[in-house]
C-alpha angles and dihedrals in degrees: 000000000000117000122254119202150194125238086250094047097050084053081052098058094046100059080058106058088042098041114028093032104031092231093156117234101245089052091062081040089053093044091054097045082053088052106054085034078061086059093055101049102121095035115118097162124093110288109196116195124208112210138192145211100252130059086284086066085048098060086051085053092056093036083061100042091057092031077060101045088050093063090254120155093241139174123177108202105200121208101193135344119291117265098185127074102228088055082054108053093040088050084052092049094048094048098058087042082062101240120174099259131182132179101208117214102170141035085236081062093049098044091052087070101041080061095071086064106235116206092220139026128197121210111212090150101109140013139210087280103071114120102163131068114273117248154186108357101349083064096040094047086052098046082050094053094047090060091055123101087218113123103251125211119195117208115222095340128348118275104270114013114107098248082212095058111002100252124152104229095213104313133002137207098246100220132207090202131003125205112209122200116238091318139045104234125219087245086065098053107040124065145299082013094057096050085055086040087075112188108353122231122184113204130193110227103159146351141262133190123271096253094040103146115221125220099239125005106234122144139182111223130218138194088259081066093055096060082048100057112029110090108258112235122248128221094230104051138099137202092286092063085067108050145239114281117186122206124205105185150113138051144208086270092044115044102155107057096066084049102044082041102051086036091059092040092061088041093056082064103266112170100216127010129201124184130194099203125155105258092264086063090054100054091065088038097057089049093039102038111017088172091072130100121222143199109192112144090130138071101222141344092282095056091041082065079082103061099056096136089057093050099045082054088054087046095049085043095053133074095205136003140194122211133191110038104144091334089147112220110303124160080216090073094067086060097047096042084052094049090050090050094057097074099066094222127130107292133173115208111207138174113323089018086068100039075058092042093051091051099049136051098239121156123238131203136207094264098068132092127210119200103183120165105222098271085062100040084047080060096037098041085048078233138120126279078230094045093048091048092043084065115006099162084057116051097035084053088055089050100044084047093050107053094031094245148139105245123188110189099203110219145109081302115028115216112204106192119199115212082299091284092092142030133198129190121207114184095163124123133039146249088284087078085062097098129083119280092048088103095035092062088036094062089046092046081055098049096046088051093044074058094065103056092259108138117252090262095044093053101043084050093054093039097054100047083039080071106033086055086047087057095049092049095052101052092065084068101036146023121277091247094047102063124117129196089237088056082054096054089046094058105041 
């Protein structure tokens, strides 16, 4: 899994590299400079190069110098004199190398150089540390980039976007590609920082020991994650090697969800499946799936109330169990999830479990996983839908500390939040995964995997870039819009 920092963390790092190893600070300025040049490579057209006055200036100095050794058509457009030393010094070096070289004092001046047209520009403005809105020219010469058809490259985060929650302080450099520094930061993966992220490159500029302890643990996973951590099959084994997964979904309204959802859990590799659906469910289920076994001897969640001896039987059969998808809005639910709670063992809460869940005063415990889009976790949270967004990595990490769960916050990037000790990014998948039955088959991908043996955290990783990869497999087949859940499943 790749490491995922604060802005205070990749500072962090830093001092680190410079102080504890010796690595001197215009060697990692040079290195970055090599990596965005690397970027660059088969570009002849005119690159301009907005720098500056902080270290982040002094990377686009040095951008430009090798840009202009390398025979490149090059122009570095300065906003303010250099303050750090390293800028300095880089600036002293270009300038008897004889790189073009203009202070800019005024947006005419600017705008004189966007008018040749340049077929890249590279933003050195800012770095990871901004914390104020960007103002005056800085903002102007951003709005005016932005309305180029250059190709535009951001070193270490995009101008303008809080490299800690995404947000655009005022006004952002929109990249086409961003080159990070050793580390993605969170300001890269959630939104609206990640759609003015661009493509995302991670790029390796110095070294720190083994043990090196990092100041959060935060990580983006890949696909590459997901071989890694799913339990290879062996040759002698049966069912009972993959565990007994128990599903509680569906209604008469909502037929589909307890289908979409049982149909992915077996999918995910369970060994035995057992679902608690109302006797219309079943119906589709025994055509559908037919591996699937059902309890059905009731019409709907009221009447199941009657049958508590059998379910206390399912809960004692299964090694894990999910609850909500497409339950409707019984006051039943709240009893059964209780119930189900009751076990201790490892439980996801979807959908209509959590509209239950946010209306109740029930008690969780640390083996339970949520899995709210933001419109449940607004209801659960007790937040706006605007504060939650503001700050999403946040506010999901207090509540999965507070009540001591897993907490998966569904979206364009996922957050999985682990007891607040741990946080995982997911950014796989498309649009196509915006229509109902994603979550549905997400909560079924998790279970089958729970199944498995995998930890809550480990699952509902799995689970949410399983889907995101299905997605992104399916697309190549179909549109974005139309795609099915059921495409997505067909192609993991």
């Amino acid at each position: 899994m790749k490491r995922v920092l604060t802005a205070k963390g990749a500072k962090l790092l830093d001092s680190h590299m410079i102080s504890d190893l010796g690595i001197p600070s215009m060697v990692l300025m040079e290195n970055a400079a090599a990596a965005v040049c690397s970027q660059i490579s088969n570009e002849n057209g005119l690159i301009l190069v907005l720098c500056g006055v902080g270290n982040n200036g002094g990377d686009g100095i040095a951008i430009a110098r090798k840009l202009m050794i390398e025979g490149k058509n090059v122009h570095a457009l300065m906003l303010g004199n250099p303050i750090t030393d390293d800028a300095k010094l880089n600036l002293s070096v270009a300038e008897k190398l004889g790189l073009p070289i203009t202070f800019i004092e005024n947006v005419e001046q600017l705008q004189k150089h966007l008018s040749e047209k340049p077929a890249i520009i590279v933003d050195a403005l800012f770095g990871i540390g901004l914390s104020r809105e960007i103002l005056g020219l800085y903002s102007e010469a951003i709005e005016l980039t932005n309305q180029t058809n250059a190709i535009k490259i951001a070193v270490d985060t995009p101008s303008g976007i809080n490299a800690d929650t995404g947000e655009v302080m005022g006004c952002a450099f929109k990249a086409d590609v961003t080159v990070s520094f050793q580390t993605a930061k969170r300001g890269h993966l959630v939104f609206p920082g990640r759609d003015y992220s661009g493509k995302l490159i991670i790029a390796k500029i110095g070294d720190a020991i083994k043990d090196y302890v990092f100041d959060s643990n935060e990580y983006l996973i890949e696909e590459s994650d997901v071989q890694e951590i799913l339990p290879k099959r062996k040759a002698n084994s049966h069912k009972g090697n993959y565990g007994k997964a128990l599903l509680i979904a569906g209604s008469n309204e909502y037929v589909g969800a307890c289908v979409m959802s049982a149909t992915a859990t077996l999918r995910a590799g369970a060994g035995l499946l057992k679902v608690v659906t109302p006797n219309k469910v079943a119906q589709v289920l025994y055509s559908s799936l037919p591996e699937a076994m059902v309890y059905s001897d009731f019409y709907d969640w009221n009447g199941f109330l009657a049958h508590s001896k059998e379910f206390e039987k399912l809960l004692d059969w299964a090694d894990c169990i999910a609850i909500g998808s497409g339950m409707g809005d019984s006051e039943a639910i709240a009893i059964i999830l209780e119930m189900a709670l009751s076990t201790n063992k490892p439980i996801i809460i979807d959908a209509d479990g959590l509209n239950a869940l946010a209306k109740s005063e029930i008690k969780l415990h640390n083996n339970v996983l949520i899995t709210p889009h933001i419109g449940e976790f607004s209801r659960l949270s007790q937040k706006t839908k605007s504060a939650i967004l503001a700050d999403s990595v946040s506010i999901a990490n207090t509540f999965a500390k507070e009540n001591a769960i897993v907490l998966l916050l569904k979206g364009a990037t996922t957050i999985i939040s682990a007891y607040g000790e741990r946080i995982y990014y997911d950014v796989s998948g498309n649009p196509g995964l915006s229509t109902g039955g994603s979550g549905d088959v997400l909560t079924g991908l998790i279970l089958g995997l729970l199944a498995q043996g995998l930890s809550l955290e480990h699952a509902a990783s799995c689970g949410s870039l399983l889907l995101g990869i299905g997605a992104d497999e399916a697309v190549k087949h179909l549109s974005l819009r139309g795609i099915l859940p059921t495409d997505v499943l067909e192609h993991i």
